[in-house]
N, CA, C and O of each residue as an XYZ file, in Angstrom:
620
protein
N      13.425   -100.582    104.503
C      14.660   -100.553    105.264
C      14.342   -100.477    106.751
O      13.402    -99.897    107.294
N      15.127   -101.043    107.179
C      14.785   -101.116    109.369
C      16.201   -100.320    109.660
O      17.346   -100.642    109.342
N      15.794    -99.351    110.265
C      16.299    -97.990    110.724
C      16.163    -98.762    112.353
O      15.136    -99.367    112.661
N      17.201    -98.648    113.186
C      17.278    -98.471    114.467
C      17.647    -97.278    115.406
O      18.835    -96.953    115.425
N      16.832    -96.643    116.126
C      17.052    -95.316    116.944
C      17.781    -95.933    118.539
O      17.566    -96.907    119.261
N      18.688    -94.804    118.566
C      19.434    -95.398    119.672
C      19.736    -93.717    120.539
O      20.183    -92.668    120.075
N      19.323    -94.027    121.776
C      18.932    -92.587    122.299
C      20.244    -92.846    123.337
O      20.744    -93.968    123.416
N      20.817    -91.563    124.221
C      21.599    -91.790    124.670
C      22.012    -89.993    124.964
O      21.559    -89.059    124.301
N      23.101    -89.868    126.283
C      23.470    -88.923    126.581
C      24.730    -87.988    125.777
O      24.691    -88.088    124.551
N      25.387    -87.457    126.113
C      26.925    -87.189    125.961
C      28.103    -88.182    125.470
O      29.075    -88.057    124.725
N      27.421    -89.471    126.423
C      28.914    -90.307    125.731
C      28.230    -90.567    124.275
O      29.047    -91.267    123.675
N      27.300    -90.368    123.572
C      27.143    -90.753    122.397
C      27.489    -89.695    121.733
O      27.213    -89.853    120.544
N      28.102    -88.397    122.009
C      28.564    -87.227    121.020
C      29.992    -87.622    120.186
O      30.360    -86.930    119.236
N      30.881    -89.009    120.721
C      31.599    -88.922    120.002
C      31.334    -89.982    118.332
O      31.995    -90.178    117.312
N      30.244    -90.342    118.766
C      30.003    -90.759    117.455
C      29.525    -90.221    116.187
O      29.972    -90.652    115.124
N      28.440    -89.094    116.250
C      28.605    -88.155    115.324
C      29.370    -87.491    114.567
O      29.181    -86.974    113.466
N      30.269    -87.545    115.252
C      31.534    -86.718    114.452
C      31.545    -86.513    113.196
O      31.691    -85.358    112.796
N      31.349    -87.914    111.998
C      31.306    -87.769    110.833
C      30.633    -87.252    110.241
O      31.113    -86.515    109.379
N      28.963    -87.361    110.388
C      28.163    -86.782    110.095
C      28.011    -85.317    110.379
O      27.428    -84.602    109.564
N      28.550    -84.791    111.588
C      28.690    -83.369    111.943
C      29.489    -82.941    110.841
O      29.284    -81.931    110.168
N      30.423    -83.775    110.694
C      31.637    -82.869    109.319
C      30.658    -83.152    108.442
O      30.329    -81.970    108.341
N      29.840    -83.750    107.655
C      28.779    -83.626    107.109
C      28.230    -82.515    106.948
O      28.440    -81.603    106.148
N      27.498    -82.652    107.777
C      26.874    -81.028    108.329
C      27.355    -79.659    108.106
O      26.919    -78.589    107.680
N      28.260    -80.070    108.500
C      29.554    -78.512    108.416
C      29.540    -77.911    106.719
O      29.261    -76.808    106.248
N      30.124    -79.634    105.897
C      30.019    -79.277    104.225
C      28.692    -78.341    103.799
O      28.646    -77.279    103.179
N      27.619    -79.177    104.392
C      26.360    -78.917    103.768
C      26.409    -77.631    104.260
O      26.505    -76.746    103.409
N      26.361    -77.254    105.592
C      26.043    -75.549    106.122
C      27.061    -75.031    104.857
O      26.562    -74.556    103.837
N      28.421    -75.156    105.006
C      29.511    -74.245    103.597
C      28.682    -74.147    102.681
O      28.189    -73.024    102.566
N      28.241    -75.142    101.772
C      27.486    -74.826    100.208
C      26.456    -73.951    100.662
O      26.508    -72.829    100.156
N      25.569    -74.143    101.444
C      24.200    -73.396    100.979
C      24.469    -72.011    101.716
O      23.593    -71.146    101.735
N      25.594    -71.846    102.265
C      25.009    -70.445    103.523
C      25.648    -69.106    102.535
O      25.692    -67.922    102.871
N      26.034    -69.614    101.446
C      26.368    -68.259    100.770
C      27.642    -67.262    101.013
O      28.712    -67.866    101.084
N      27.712    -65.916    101.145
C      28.388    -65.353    101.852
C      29.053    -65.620    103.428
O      29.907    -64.949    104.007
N      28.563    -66.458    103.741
C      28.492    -66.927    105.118
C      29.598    -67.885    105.309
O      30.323    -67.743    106.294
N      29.820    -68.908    104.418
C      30.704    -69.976    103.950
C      31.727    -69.956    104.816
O      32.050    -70.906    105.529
N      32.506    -68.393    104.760
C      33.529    -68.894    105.586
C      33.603    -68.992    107.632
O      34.472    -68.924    108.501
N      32.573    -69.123    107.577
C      31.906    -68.637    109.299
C      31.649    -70.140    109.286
O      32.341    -70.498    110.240
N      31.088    -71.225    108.800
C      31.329    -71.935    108.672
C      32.251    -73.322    108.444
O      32.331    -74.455    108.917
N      32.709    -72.737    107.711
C      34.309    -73.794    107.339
C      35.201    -73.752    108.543
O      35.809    -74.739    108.957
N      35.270    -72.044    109.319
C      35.957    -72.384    110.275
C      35.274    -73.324    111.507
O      36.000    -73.585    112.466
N      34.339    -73.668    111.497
C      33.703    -74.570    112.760
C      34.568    -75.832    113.053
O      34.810    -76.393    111.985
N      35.126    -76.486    114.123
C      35.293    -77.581    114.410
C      34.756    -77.855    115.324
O      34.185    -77.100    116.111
N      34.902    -79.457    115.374
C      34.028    -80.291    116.277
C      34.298    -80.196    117.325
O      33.332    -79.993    118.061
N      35.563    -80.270    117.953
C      35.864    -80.004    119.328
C      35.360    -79.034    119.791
O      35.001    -79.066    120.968
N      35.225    -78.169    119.207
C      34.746    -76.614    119.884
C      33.218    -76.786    119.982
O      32.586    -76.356    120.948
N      32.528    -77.565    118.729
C      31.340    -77.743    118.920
C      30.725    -78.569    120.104
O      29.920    -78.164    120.942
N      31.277    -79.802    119.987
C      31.395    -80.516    121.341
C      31.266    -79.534    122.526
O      30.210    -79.132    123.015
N      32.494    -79.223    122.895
C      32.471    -78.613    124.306
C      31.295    -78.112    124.666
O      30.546    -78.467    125.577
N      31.111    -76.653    123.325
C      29.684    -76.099    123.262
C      28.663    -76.875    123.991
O      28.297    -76.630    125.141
N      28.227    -77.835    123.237
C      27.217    -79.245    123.397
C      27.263    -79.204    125.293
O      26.359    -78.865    126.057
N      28.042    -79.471    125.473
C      28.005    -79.988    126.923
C      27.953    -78.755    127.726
O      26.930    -78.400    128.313
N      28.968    -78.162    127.745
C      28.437    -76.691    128.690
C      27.287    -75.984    128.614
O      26.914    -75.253    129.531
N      26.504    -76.181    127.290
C      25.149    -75.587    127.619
C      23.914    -76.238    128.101
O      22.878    -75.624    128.355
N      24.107    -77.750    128.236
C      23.359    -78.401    128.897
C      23.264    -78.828    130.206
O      23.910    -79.810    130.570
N      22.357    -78.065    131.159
C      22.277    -77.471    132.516
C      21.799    -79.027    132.841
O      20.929    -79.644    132.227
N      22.400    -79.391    133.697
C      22.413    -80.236    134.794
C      22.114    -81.903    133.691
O      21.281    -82.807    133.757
N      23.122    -81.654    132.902
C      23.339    -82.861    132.229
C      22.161    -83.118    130.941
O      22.025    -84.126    130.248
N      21.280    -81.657    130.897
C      20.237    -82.200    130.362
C      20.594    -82.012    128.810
O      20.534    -80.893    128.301
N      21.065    -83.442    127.885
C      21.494    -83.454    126.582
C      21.352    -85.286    126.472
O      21.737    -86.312    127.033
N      20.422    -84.756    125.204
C      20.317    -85.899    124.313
C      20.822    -86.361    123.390
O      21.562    -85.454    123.010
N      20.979    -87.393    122.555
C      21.745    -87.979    121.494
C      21.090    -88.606    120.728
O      21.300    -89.745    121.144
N      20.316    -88.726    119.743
C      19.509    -90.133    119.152
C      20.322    -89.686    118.099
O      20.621    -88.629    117.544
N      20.614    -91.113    118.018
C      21.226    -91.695    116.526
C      20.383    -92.588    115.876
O      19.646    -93.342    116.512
N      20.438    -92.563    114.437
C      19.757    -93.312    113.390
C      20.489    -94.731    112.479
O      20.767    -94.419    111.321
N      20.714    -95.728    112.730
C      21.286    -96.733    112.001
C      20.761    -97.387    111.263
O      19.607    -97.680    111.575
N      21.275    -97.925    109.993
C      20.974    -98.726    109.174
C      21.734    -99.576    108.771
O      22.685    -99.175    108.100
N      21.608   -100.972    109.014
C      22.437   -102.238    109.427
C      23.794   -101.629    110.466
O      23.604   -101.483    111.673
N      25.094   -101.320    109.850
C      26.209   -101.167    110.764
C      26.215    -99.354    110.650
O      26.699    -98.661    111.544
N      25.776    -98.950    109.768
C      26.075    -97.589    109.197
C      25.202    -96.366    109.957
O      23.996    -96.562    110.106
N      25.658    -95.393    110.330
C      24.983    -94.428    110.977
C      24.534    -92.877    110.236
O      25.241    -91.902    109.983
N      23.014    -93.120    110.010
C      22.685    -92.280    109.102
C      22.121    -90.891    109.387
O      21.976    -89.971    108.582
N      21.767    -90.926    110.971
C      21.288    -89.869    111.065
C      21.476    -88.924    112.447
O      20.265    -88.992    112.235
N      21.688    -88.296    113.372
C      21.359    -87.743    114.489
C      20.779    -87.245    114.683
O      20.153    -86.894    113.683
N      20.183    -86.529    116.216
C      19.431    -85.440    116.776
C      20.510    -84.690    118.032
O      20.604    -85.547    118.910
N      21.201    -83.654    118.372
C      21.827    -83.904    119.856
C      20.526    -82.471    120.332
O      20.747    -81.438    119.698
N      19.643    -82.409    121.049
C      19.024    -81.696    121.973
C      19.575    -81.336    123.142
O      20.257    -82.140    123.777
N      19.324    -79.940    123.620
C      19.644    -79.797    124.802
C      18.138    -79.354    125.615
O      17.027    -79.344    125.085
N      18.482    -78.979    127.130
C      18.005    -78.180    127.714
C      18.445    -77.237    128.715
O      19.060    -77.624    129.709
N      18.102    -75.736    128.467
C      19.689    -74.553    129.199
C      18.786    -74.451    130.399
O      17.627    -74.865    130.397
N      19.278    -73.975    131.248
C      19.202    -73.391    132.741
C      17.641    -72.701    133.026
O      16.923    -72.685    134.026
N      17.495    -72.168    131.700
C      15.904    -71.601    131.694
C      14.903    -72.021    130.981
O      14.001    -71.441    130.377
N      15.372    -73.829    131.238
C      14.172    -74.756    130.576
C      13.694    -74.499    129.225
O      12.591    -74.935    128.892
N      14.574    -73.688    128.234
C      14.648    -73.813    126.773
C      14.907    -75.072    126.415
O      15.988    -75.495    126.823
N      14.289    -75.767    125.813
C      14.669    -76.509    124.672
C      15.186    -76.218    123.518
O      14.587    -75.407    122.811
N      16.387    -76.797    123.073
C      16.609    -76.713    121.926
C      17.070    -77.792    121.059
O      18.015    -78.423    121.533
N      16.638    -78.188    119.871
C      17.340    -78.937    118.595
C      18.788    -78.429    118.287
O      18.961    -77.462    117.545
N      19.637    -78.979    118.766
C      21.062    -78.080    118.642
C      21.709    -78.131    117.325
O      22.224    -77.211    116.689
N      21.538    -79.889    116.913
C      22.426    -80.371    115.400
C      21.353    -81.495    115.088
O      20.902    -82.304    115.900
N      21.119    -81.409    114.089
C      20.392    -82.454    113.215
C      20.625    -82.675    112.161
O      20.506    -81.810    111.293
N      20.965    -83.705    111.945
C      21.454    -84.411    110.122
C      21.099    -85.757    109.765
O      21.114    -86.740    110.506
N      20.737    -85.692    108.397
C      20.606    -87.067    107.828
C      21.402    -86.889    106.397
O      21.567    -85.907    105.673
N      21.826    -88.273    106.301
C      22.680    -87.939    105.518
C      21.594    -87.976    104.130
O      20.429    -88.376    104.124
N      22.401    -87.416    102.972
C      21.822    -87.175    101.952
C      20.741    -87.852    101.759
O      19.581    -87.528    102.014
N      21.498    -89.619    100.910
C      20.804    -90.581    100.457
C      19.312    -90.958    101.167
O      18.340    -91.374    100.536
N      19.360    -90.702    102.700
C      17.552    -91.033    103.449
C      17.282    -89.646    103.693
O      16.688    -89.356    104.731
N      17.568    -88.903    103.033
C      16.545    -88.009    103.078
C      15.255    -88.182    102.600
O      14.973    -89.135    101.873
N      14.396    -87.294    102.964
C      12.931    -87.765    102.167
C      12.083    -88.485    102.883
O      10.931    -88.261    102.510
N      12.159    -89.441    103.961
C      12.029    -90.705    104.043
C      11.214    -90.643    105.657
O      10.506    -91.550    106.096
N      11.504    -89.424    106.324
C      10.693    -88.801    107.236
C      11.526    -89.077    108.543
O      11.173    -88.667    109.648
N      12.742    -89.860    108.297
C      13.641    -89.392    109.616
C      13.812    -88.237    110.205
O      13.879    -88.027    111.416
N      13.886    -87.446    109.294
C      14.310    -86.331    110.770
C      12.750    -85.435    110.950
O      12.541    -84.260    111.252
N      11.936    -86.418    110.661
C      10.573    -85.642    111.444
C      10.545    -86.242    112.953
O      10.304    -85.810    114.080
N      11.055    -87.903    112.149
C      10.727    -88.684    113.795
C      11.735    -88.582    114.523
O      11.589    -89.059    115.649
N      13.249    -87.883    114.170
C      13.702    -87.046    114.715
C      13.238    -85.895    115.780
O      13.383    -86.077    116.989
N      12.765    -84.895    115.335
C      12.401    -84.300    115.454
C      11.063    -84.234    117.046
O      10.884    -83.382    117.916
N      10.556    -85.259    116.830
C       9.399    -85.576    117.423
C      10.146    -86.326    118.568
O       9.935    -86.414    119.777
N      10.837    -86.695    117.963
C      11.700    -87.575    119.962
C      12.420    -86.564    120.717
O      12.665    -86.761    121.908
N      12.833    -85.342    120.043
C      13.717    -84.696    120.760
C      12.220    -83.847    121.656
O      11.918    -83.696    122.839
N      11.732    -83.545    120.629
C      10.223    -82.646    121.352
C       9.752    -83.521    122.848
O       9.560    -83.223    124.027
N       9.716    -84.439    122.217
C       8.934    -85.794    123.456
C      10.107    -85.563    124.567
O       9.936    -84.657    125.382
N      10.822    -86.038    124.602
C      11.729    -85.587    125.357
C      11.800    -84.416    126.395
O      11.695    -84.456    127.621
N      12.031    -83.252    125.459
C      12.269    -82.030    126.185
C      10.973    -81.892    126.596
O      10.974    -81.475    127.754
N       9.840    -82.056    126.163
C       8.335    -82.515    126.867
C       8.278    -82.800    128.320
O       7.724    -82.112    129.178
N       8.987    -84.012    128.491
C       9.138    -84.684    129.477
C      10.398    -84.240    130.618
O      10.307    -84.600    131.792
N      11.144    -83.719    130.302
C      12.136    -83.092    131.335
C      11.564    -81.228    131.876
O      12.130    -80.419    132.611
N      10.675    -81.168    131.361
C       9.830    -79.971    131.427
C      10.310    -78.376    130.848
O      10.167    -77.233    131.282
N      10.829    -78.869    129.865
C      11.258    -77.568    128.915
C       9.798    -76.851    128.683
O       8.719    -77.408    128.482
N      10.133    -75.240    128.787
C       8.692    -74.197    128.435
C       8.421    -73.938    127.313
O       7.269    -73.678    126.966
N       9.588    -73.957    126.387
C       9.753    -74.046    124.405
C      10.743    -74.577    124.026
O      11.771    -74.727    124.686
N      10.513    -74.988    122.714
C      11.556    -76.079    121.897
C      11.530    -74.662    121.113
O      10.554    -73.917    121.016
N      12.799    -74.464    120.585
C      13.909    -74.114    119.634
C      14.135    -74.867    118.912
O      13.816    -76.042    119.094
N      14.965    -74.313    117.508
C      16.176    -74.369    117.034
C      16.700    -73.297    116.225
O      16.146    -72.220    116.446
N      17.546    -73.283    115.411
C      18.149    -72.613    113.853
C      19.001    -73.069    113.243
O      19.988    -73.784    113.417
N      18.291    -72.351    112.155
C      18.826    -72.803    110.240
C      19.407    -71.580    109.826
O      19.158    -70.377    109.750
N      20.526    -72.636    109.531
C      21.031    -72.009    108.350
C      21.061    -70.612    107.552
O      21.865    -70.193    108.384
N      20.962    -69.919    107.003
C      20.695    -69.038    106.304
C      20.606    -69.567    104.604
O      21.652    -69.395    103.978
N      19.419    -70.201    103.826
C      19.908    -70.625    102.855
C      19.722    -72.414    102.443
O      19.713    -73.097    101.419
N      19.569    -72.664    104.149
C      19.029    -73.963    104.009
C      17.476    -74.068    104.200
O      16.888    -74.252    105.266
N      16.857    -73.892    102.787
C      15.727    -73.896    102.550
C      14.722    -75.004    103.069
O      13.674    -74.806    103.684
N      15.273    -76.212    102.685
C      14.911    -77.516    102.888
C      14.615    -77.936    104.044
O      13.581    -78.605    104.054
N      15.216    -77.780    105.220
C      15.679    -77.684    106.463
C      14.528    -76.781    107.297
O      13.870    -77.163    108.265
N      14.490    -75.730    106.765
C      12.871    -74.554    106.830
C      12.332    -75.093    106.639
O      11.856    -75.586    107.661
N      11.782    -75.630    105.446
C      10.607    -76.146    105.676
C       9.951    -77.469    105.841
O       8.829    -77.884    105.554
N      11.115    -78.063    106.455
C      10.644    -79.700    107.446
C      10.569    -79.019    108.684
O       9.613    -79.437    109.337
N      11.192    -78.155    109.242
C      10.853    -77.417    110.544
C       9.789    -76.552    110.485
O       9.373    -76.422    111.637
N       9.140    -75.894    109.717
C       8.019    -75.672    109.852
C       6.762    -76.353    109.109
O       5.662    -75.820    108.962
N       7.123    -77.571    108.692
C       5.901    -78.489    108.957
C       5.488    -78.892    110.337
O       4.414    -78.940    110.936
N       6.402    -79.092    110.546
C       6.573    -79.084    112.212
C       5.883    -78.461    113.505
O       5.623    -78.967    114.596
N       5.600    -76.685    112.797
C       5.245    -76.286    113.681
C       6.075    -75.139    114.061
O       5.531    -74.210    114.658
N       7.397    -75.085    113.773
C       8.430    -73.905    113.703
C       8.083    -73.132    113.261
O       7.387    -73.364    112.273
N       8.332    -71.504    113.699
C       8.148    -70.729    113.070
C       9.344    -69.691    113.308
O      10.072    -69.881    114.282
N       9.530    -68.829    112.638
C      10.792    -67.310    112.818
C      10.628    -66.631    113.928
O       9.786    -65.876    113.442
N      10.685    -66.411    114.574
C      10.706    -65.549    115.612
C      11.702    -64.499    115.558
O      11.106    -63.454    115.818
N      13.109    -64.233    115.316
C      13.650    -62.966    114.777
C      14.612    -63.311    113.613
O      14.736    -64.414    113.081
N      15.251    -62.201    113.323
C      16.334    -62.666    112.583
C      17.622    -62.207    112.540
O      17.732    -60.982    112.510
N      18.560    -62.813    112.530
C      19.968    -62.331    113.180
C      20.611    -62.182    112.146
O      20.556    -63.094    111.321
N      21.658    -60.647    111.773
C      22.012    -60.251    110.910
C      23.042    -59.687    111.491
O      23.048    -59.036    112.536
N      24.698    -60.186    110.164
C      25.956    -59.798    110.519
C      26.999    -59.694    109.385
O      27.257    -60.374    108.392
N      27.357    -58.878    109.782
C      28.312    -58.014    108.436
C      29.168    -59.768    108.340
O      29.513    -60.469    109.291
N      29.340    -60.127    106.490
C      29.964    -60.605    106.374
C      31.618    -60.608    106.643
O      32.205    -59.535    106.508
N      32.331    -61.731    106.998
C      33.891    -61.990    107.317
C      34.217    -61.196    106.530
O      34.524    -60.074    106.933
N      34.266    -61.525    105.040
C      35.390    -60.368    103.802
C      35.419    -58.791    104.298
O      36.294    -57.953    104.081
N      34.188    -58.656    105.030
C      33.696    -57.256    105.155
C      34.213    -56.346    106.410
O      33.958    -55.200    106.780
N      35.184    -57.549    106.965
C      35.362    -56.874    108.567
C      36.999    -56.654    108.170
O      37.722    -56.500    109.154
N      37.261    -56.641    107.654
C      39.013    -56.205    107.539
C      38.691    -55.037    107.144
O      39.565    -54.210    106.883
């Protein structure tokens, strides 16, 4: 299959969209207790997110196509204190496997490489196992872990 990567700023955030609701499903199933911290996410809010944390425009977009169909993203940022981060990454189900989102992965690095980020970031899920450990083939590792009384639990 011939996969085309198509790199690009902000104006390419409105094309993700679908795949982000993608994303969103997949975070609901696997995050467990968590589910509903999730479900409430929308895109607009995510969006905005996206852009206000990227200091002086610095946000990437690579998208993944196959013939007309768009199978995969990366959106990267970089914040004010030259963090890098992997913000959203998805492929859809069916190419999984197939090593997109390594070479994913590796463009956003190259990238934030090159705009002079001091560390690449990201985070998973709670639960998305799979996801762990293509990021730490990678080279990822835990650094802490963030813990919060479940939603049911706060009324």
């Amino acid at each position: 299959m011939d996969y085309v990567f198509t790199t690009g700023g902000k104006e390419l955030l409105p094309q993700i969209r679908p795949l982000w609701n993608e994303l969103k499903k997949h975070h609901v199933e696997v995050a467990g207790i968590f589910s509903p911290v999730y479900a409430r996410a929308d895109w607009e809010s995510r969006r905005a997110d996206l852009e206000r944390k990227a200091f002086d425009d610095k946000l990437r977009v690579d998208l993944v196509t196959c013939g007309s169909e768009l199978i995969a993203y990366a959106v990267s940022t970089i914040d004010h204190k030259c963090i890098g981060e992997i913000d959203s990454l998805c492929v859809k189900e069916q190419y999984r496997g197939q090593g997109i989102g390594k070479q994913l992965i590796r463009r956003a690095i190259d990238w934030m490489e090159s705009e002079g980020a001091k560390s690449y970031t990201l985070q998973v899920v709670h639960g998305n196992d799979r996801a762990m450990s293509l990021y730490q083939s990678l080279g990822f590792r835990p650094v802490r872990h963030v813990l919060m009384i479940p939603p049911q639990n706060l009324d």
